[in-house]
C-alpha beads as a LAMMPS data file, in Angstrom:
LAMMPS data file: protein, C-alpha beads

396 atoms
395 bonds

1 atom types
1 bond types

-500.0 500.0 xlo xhi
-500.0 500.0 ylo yhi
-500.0 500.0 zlo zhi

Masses

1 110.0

Atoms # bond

1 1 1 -39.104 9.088 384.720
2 1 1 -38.263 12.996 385.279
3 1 1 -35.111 13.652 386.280
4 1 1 -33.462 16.298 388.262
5 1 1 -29.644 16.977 388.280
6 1 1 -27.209 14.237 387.641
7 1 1 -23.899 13.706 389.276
8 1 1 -21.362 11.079 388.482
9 1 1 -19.433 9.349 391.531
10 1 1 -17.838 6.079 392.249
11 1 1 -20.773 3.983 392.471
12 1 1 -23.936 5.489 390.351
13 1 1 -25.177 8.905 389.181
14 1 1 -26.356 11.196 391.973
15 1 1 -29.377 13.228 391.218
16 1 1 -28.579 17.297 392.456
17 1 1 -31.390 20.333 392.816
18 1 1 -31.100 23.991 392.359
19 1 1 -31.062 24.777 396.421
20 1 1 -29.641 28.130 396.769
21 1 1 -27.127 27.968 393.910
22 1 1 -26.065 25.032 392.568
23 1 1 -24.121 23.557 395.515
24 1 1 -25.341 20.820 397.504
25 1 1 -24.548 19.709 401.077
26 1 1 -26.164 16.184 400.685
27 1 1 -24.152 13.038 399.582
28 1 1 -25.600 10.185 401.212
29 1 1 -23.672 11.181 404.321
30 1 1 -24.233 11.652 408.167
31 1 1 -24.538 15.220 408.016
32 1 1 -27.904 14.884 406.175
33 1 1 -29.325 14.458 409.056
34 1 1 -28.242 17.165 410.830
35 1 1 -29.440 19.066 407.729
36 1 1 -25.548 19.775 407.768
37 1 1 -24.842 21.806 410.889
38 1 1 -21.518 21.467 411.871
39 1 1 -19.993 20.535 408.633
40 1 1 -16.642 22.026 409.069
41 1 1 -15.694 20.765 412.334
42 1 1 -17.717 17.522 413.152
43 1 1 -15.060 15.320 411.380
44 1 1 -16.855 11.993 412.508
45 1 1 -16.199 10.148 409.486
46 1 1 -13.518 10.173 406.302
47 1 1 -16.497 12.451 404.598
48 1 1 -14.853 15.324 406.673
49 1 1 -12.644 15.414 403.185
50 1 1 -15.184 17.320 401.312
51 1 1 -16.144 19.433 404.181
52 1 1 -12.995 20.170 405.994
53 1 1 -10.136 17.809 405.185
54 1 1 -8.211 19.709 408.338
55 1 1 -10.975 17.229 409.796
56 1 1 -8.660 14.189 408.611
57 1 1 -6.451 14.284 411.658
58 1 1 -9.418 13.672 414.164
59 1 1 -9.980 9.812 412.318
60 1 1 -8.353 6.375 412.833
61 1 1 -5.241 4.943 411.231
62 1 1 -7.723 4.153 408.270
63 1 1 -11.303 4.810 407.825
64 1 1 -13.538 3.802 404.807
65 1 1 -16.708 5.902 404.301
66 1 1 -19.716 5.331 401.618
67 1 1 -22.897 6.736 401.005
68 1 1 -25.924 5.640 399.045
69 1 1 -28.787 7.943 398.012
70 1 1 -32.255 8.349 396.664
71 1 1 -34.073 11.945 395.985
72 1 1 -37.784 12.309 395.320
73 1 1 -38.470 16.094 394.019
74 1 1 -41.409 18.292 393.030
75 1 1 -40.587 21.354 390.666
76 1 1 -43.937 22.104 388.385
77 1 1 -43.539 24.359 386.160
78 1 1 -46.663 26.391 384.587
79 1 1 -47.266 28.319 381.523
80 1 1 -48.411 31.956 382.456
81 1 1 -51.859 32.509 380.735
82 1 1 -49.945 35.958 378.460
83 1 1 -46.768 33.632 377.908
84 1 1 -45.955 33.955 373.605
85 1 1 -46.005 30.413 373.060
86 1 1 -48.873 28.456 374.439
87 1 1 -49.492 24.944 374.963
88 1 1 -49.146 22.229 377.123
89 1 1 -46.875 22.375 380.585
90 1 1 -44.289 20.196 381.662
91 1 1 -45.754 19.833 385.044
92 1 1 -43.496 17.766 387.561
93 1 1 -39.908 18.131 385.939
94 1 1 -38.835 15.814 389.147
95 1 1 -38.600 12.094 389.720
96 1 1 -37.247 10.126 391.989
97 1 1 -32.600 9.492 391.070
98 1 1 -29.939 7.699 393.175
99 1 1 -26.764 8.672 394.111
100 1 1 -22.759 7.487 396.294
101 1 1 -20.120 8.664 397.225
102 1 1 -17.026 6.921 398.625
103 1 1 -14.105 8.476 400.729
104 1 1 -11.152 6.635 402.214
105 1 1 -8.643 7.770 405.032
106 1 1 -5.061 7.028 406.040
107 1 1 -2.709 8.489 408.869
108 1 1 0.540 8.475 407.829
109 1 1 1.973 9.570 411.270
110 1 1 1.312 10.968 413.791
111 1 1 0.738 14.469 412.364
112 1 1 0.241 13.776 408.427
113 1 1 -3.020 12.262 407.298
114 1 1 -3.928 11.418 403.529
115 1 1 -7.534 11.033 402.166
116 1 1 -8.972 10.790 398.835
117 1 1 -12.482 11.374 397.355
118 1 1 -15.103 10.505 395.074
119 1 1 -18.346 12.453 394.820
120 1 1 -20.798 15.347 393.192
121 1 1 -22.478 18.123 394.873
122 1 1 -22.947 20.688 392.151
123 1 1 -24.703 19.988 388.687
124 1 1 -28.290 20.927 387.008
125 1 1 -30.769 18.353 385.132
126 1 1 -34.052 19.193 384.052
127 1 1 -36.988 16.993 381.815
128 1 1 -39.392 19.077 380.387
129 1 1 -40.504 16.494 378.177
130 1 1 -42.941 16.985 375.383
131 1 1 -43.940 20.272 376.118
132 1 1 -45.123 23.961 375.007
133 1 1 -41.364 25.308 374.768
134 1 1 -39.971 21.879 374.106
135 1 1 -38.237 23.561 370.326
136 1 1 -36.391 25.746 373.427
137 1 1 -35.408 22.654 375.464
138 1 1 -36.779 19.080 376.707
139 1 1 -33.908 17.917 378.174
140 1 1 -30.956 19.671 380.432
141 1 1 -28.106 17.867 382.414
142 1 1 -25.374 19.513 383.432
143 1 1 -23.125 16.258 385.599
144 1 1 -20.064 16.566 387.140
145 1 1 -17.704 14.565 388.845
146 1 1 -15.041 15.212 391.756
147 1 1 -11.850 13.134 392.719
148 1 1 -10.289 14.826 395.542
149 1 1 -6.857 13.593 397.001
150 1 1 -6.610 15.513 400.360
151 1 1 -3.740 15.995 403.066
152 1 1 -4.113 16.751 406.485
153 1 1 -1.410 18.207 409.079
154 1 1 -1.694 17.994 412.769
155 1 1 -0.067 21.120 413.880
156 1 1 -0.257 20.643 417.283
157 1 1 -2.120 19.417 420.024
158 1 1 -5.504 21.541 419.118
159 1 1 -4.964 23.220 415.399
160 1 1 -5.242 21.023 412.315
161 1 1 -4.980 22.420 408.619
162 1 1 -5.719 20.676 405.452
163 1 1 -5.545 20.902 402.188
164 1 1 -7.071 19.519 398.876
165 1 1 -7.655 19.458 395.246
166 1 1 -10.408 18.811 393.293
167 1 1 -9.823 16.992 389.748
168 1 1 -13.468 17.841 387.882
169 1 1 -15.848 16.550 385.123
170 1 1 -18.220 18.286 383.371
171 1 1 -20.609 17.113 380.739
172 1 1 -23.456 18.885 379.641
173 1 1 -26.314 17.976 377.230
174 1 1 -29.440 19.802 375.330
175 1 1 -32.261 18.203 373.637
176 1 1 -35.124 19.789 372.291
177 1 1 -37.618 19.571 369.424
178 1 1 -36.171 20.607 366.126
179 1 1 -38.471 19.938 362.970
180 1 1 -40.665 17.158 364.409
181 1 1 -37.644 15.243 365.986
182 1 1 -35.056 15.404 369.399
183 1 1 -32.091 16.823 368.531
184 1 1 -29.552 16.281 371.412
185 1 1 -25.795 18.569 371.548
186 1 1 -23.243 17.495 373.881
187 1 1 -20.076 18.674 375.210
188 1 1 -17.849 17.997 378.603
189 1 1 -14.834 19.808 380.212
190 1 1 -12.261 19.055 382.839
191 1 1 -11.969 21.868 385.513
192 1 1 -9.638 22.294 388.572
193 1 1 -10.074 23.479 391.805
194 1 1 -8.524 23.195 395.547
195 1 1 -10.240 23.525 399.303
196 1 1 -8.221 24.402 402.466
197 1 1 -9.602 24.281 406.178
198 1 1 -8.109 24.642 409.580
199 1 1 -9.693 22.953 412.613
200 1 1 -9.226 24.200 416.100
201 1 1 -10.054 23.224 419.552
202 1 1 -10.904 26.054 421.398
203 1 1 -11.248 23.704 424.497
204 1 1 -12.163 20.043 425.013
205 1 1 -15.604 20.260 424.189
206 1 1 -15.485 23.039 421.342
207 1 1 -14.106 23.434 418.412
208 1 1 -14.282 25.561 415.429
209 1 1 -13.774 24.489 411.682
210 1 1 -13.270 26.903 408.747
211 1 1 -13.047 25.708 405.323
212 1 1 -12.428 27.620 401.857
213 1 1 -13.203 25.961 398.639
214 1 1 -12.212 27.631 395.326
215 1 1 -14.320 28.233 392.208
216 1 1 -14.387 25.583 389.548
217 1 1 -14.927 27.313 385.960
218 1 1 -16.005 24.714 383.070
219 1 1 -16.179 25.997 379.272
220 1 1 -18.823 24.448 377.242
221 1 1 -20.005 25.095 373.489
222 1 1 -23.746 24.136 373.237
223 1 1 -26.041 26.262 370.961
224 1 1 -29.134 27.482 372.840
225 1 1 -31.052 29.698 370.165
226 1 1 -34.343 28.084 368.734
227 1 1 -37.599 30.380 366.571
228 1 1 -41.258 29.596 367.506
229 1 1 -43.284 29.781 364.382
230 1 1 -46.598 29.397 366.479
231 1 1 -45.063 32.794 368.037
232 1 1 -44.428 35.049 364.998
233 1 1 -40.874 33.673 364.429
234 1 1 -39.899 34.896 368.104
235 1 1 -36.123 33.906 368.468
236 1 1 -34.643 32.915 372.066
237 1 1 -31.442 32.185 373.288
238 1 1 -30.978 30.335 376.820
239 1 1 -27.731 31.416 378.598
240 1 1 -26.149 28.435 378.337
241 1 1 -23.772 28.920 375.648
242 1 1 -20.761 30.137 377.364
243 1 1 -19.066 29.559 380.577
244 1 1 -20.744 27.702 383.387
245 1 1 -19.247 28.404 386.477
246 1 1 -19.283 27.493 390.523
247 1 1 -18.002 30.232 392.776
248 1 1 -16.211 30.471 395.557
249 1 1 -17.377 29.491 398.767
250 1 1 -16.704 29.740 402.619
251 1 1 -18.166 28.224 405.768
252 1 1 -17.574 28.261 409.201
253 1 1 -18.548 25.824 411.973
254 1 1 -18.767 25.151 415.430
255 1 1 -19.224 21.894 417.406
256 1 1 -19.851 22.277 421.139
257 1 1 -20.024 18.977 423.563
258 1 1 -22.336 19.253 426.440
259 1 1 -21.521 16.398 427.805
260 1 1 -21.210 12.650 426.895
261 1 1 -24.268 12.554 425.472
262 1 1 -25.109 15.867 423.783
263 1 1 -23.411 17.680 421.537
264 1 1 -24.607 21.689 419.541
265 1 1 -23.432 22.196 416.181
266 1 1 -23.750 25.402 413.510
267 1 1 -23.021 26.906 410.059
268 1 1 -21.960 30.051 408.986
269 1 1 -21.395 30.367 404.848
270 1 1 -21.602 31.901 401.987
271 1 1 -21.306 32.127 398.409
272 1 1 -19.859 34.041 395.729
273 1 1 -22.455 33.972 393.364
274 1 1 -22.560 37.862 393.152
275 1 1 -19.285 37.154 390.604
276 1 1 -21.712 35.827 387.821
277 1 1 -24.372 38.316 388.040
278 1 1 -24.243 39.676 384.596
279 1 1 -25.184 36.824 382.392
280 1 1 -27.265 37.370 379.500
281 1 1 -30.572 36.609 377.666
282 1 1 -30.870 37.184 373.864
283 1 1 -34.552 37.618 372.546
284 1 1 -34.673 38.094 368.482
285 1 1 -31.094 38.707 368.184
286 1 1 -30.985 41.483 371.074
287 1 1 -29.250 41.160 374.488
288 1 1 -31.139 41.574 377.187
289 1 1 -28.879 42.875 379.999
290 1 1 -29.102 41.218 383.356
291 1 1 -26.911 42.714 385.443
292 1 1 -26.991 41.984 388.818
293 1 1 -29.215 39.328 388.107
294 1 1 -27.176 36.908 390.876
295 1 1 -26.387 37.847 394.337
296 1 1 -24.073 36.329 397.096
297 1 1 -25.738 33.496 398.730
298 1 1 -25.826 33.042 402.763
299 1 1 -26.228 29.662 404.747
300 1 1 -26.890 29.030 408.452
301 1 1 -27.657 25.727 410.640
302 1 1 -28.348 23.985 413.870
303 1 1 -28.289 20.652 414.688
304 1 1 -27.872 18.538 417.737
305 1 1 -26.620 14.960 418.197
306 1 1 -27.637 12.837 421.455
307 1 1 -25.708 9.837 421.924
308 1 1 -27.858 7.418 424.491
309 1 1 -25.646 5.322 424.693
310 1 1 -22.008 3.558 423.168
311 1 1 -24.157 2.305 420.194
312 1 1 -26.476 4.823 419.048
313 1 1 -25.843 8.729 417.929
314 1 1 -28.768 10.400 416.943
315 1 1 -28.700 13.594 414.703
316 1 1 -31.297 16.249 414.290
317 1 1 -30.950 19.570 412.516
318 1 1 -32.423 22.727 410.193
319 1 1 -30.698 25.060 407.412
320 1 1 -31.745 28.113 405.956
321 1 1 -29.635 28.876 402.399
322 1 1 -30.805 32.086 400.922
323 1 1 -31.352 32.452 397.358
324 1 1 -29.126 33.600 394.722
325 1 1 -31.111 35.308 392.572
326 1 1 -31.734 39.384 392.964
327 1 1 -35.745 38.698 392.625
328 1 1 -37.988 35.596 392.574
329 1 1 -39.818 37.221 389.627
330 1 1 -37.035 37.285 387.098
331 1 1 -35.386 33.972 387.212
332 1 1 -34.623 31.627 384.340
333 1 1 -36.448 28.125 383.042
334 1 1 -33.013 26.470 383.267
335 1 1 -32.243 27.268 386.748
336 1 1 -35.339 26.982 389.092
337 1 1 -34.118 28.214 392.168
338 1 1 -34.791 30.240 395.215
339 1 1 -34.547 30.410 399.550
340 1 1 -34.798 27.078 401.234
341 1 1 -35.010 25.566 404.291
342 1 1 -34.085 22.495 405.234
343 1 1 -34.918 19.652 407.988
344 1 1 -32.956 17.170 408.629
345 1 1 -32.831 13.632 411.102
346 1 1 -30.818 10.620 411.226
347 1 1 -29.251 7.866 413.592
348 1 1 -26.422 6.031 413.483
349 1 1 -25.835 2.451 414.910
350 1 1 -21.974 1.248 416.086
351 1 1 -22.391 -2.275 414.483
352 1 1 -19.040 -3.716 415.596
353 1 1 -16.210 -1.222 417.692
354 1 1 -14.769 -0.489 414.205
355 1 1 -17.788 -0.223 411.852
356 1 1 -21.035 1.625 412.034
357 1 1 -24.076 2.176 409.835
358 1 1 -26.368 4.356 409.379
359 1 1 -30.072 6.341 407.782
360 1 1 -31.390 9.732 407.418
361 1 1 -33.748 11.998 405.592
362 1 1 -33.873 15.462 404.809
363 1 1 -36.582 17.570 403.567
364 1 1 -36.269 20.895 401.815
365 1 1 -38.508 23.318 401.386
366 1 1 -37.528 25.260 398.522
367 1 1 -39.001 29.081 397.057
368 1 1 -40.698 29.868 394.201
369 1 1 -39.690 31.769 391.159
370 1 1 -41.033 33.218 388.285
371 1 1 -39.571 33.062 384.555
372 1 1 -40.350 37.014 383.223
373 1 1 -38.778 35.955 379.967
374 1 1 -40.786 35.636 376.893
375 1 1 -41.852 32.695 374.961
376 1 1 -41.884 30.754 378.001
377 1 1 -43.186 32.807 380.848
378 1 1 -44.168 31.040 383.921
379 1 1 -43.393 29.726 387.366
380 1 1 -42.221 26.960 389.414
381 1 1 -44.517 26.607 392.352
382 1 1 -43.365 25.438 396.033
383 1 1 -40.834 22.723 395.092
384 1 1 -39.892 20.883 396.966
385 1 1 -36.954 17.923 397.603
386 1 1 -37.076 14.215 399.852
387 1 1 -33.772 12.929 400.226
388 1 1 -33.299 9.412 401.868
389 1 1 -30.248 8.215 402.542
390 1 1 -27.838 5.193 404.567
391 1 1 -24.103 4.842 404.899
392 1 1 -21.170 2.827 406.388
393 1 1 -18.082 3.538 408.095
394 1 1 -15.392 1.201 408.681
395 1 1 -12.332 1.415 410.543
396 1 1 -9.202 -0.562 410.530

Bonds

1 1 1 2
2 1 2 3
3 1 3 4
4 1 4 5
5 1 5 6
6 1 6 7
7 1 7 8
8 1 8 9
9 1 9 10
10 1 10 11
11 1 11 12
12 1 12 13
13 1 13 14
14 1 14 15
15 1 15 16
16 1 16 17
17 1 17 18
18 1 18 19
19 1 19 20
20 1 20 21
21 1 21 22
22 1 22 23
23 1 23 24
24 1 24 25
25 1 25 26
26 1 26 27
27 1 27 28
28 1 28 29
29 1 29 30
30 1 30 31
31 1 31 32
32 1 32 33
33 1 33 34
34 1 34 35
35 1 35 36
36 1 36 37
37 1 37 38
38 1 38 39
39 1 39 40
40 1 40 41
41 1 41 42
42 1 42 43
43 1 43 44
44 1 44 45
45 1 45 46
46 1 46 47
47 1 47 48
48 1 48 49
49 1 49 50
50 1 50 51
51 1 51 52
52 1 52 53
53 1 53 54
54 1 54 55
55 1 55 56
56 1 56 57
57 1 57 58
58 1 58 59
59 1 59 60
60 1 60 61
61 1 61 62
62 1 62 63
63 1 63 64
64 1 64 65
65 1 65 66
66 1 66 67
67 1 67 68
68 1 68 69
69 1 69 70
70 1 70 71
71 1 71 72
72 1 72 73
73 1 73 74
74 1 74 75
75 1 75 76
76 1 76 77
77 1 77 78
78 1 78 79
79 1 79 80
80 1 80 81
81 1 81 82
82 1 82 83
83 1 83 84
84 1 84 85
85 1 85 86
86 1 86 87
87 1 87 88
88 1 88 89
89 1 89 90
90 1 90 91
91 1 91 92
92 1 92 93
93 1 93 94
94 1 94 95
95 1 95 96
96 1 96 97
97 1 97 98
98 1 98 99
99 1 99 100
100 1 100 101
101 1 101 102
102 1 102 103
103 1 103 104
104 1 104 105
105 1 105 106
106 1 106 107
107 1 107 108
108 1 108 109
109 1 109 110
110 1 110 111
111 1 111 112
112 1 112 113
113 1 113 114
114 1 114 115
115 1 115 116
116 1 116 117
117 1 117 118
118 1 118 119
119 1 119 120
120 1 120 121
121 1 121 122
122 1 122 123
123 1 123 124
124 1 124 125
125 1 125 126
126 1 126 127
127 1 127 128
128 1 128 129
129 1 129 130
130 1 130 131
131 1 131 132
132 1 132 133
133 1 133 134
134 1 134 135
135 1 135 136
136 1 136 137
137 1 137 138
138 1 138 139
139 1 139 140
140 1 140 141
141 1 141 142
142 1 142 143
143 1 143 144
144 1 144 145
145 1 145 146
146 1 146 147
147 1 147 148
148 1 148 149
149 1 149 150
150 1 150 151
151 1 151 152
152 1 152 153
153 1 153 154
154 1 154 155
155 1 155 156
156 1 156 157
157 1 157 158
158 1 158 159
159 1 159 160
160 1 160 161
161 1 161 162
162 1 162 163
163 1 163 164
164 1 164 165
165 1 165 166
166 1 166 167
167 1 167 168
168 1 168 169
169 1 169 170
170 1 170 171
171 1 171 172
172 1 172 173
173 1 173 174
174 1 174 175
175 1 175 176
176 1 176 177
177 1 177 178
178 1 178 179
179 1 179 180
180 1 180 181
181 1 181 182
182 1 182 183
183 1 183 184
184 1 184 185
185 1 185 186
186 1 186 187
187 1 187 188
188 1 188 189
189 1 189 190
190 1 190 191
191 1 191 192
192 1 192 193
193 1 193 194
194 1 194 195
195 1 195 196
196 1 196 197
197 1 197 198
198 1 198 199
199 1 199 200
200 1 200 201
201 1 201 202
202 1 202 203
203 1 203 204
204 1 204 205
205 1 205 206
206 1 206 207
207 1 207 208
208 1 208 209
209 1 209 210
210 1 210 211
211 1 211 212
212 1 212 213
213 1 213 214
214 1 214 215
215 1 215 216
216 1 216 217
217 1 217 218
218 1 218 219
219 1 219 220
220 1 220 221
221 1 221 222
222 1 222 223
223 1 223 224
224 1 224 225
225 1 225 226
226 1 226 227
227 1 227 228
228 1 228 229
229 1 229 230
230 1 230 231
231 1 231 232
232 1 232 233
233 1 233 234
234 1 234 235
235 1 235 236
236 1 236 237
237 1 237 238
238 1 238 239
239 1 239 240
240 1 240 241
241 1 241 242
242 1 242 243
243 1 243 244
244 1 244 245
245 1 245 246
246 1 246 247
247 1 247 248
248 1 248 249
249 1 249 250
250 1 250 251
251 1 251 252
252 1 252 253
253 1 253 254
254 1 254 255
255 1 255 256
256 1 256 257
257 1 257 258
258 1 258 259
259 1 259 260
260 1 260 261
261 1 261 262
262 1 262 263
263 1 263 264
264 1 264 265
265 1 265 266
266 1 266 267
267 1 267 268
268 1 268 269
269 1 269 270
270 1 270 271
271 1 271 272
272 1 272 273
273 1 273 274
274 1 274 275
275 1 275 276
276 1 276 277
277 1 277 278
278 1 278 279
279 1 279 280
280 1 280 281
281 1 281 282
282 1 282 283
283 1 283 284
284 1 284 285
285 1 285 286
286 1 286 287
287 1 287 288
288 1 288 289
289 1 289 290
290 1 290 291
291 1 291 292
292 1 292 293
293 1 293 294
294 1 294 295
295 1 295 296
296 1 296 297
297 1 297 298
298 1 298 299
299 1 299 300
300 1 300 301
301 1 301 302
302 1 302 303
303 1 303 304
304 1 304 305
305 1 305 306
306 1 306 307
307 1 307 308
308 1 308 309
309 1 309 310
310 1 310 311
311 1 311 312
312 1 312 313
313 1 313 314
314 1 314 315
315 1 315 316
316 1 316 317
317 1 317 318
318 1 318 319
319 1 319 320
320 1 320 321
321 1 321 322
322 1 322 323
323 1 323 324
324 1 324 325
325 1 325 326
326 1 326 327
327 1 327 328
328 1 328 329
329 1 329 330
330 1 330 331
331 1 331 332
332 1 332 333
333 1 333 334
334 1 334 335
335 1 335 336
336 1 336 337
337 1 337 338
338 1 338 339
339 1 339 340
340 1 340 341
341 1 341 342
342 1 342 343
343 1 343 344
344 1 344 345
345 1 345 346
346 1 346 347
347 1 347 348
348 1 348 349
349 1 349 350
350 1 350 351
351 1 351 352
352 1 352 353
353 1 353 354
354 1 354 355
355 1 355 356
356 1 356 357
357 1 357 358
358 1 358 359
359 1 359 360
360 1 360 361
361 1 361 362
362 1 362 363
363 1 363 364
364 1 364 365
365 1 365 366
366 1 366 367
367 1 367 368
368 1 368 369
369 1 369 370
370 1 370 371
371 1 371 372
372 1 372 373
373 1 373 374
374 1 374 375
375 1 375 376
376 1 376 377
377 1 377 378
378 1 378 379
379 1 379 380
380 1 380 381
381 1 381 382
382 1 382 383
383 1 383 384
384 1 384 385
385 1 385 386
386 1 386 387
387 1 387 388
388 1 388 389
389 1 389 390
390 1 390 391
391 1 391 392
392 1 392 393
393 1 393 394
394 1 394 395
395 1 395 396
C-alpha cells in the first residue's frame, strides 16, 4: 500500500498531504467537518489546544478529547514524454493511512486552565515505488510528532489568552534504488516551538479568536544526489539535504450565534512560507537558483453549525488555502502541492450530558503542478484527498 505523509501521535501514525504547504487542519477532530471554519474561536472541545489554547477557558473542569482517522488520496504522477530518464510511472503515490490524536483539559480555577496535547499536522511521505526515477527516490517520509502542554488565563469576563509550547519530533527517511538494491538513510531531530491566542467576546453571540503559532526548524543530514546511466551520467540532487523547516503562521476567526440553533463561523490565515523561498536544486554539480520559488500562503473558510435540538450539532463548511508555490509549472517531485479547496460535513451526537461522539468527512480538491526539473519531468494531475473521521469528548 502507497502511502502519503506519516505523523506520529498518541495512538497510531497519522497519514498528512501537501495541501497548501505542509500544514494540516485535519486531526480526526470536529472541525473537519466544518472544513475548519472557526478554528480559533469555536473552543467546543479540549482540541481548542492546538487551535487556540485561549479557547481552554470556555471548557469544563476537565474534558478528554480523541480523534481517530483514515485518509484515502489520489496524487499520480506522470513522466513527461521529453523527461531524460524514461520508463515506467509511479502512478497513484496515495493509499489509504490512519491517524489520533488525544487532548486533555483541566481548570485549575476559576481563571487558570491547563491542557496538554498529542498530535501531527505537518509532515511529507511519498511511495514512488519501483519506478523510472526510483535511483532518485522510492520512498520519502518526513513524520513528526507534537506534545503540547498549554495554559490558559481568563482575563476577565470576555478576553481569554493562552499560551503553549510545542515539544517536536522529526524523523525523516530516503530509499531509492542504488546498484540493483533499496538503499534506505535515516535521520530525526527534536525542534521547539510555542503558539499564543487571545479569545474575545465581542458580545454574547460573537466572538473573535486570534492565534499565532511559531516556526518549528528541524536539521536533517540525508544525501539526495544519485547519476542516471540510462541518461548520460546526468547527476541530480533533491533539496532535501539541509534544513526542513515550518513557518510561521497566523489565523483569525470569528464565531457568530444566530440563535439557539444556528451558529456562522470563518477563517482568516496565512503563512510564512515566503521565508523559504530560495531553496535550491543541483543538476550535474551546478546550482540551480530558485529564488522566490515559495510564496506566503493565504486561507479562508465558512462553515455553519445547526443544532436541532439538545442532542445533535450538525457542522457544514468550505476552505480555500492558496498555494505556496510561485508557479504550478516549476514545482518539485518531493513536494506535490498546489491551491485547494476543501468541503467539509459532520454531526455530533450528546451521548450522555457529559460525553458526546461524533463523524465527519472532508474532501479536498487539490491543484496540479508540474515538475520542470530534469531527469524526472512530469506532473501530478488533480489530486485529490478523502478524509473520514469520528471522535469522543468526555467531560467530568
Amino acid at each position: 500500500m502507497k502511502k502519503i505523509a506519516l505523523f506520529c501521535s498518541l495512538l497510531s501514525i497519522s497519514s498528512l498531504t501537501q495541501a497548501a504547504g505542509l500544514y494540516l487542519y485535519e486531526i480526526g477532530t470536529e472541525d473537519m467537518g466544518l472544513a475548519g471554519a472557526g478554528q480559533a474561536a469555536r473552543a467546543q472541545d479540549a482540541s481548542t489546544l492546538m487551535t487556540n489554547p485561549a479557547g481552554l477557558t470556555r471548557l469544563p473542569d476537565h474534558m478528554l478529547t480523541g480523534g481517530l482517522q483514515a485518509l484515502y488520496g489520489d496524487t499520480p504522477y506522470t513522466l513527461d514524454d521529453n523527461a531524460a530518464v524514461q520508463g515506467k510511472d509511479p502512478g497513484d503515490t496515495i493509499g489509504w493511512f490512519p491517524g489520533a490524536s488525544l487532548f486533555y483539559s483541566q481548570r485549575l480555577n476559576d481563571s487558570l486552565t491547563a491542557g496538554i496535547g498529542l498530535y501531527g499536522n505537518y509532515g511529507l511521505g511519498l511511495d514512488f515505488g519501483d519506478w523510472a526515477g526510483d535511483r532518485l527516490i522510492k520512498k520519502s517520509t518526513l513524520v513528526g510528532m507534537t506534545l503540547s502542554p498549554a495554559l490558559a488565563w481568563k482575563i476577565n469576563d470576555r478576553l481569554s489568552w493562552g499560551v503553549g509550547l510545542g515539544v517536536n519530533y522529526g524523523f525523516l527517511s530516503l530509499t531509492r534504488n542504488v546498484d540493483g538494491g533499496d538503499q534506505k538513510q535515516t535521520d530525526h531531530d527534536w525542534a521547539l516551538n510555542f503558539r499564543t491566542g487571545l479569545l474575545f467576546d465581542v458580545t454574547d453571540a460573537t466572538r473573535v479568536g486570534l492565534n499565532y503559532t511559531s516556526k518549528t526548524q528541524y536539521h536533517f543530514n540525508i544525501d539526495g544526489t544519485a547519476r542516471f546511466p540510462q541518461a548520460g551520467g546526468l547527476e541530480y540532487t533533491l533539496p532535501i539535504a539541509a534544513q526542513i523547516n515550518t513557518p510561521d503562521q497566523l489565523m483569525l476567526s470569528l464565531v457568530h450565534d444566530i440563535d439557539s440553533r444556528w451558529s456562522v463561523m470563518g477563517d482568516l490565515g496565512w503563512q510564512n512560507w515566503s521565508a523559504y523561498g530560495a531553496n535550491q536544486l543541483s543538476l550535474n554539480n551546478q546550482q540551480l537558483d530558485r529564488d522566490n520559488r515559495l510564496q506566503d500562503t493565504w486561507h479562508t473558510a465558512f462553515g455553519v453549525q445547526f443544532r436541532p435540538d439538545d442532542q445533535w450539532r450538525l457542522n457544514t463548511g468550505i476552505a480555500y488555502d492558496s498555494s505556496f508555490y510561485t508557479s504550478q509549472s516549476d514545482t518539485t517531485v518531493t513536494m506535490p502541492s498546489g491551491a485547494a479547496w476543501r468541503y467539509g460535513v459532520g454531526a455530533q451526537y450528546q451521548i450522555t450530558p457529559s460525553s458526546n461522539i461524533g463523524a465527519a468527512f472532508e474532501y479536498l480538491d487539490m491543484e496540479s503542478s508540474h515538475v520542470s526539473s530534469q531527469p524526472l519531468k512530469g506532473s501530478y494531475d488533480n489530486p485529490a484527498i478523502y478524509f473520514f473521521s469520528v471522535n469522543y469528548s468526555y467531560q467530568f
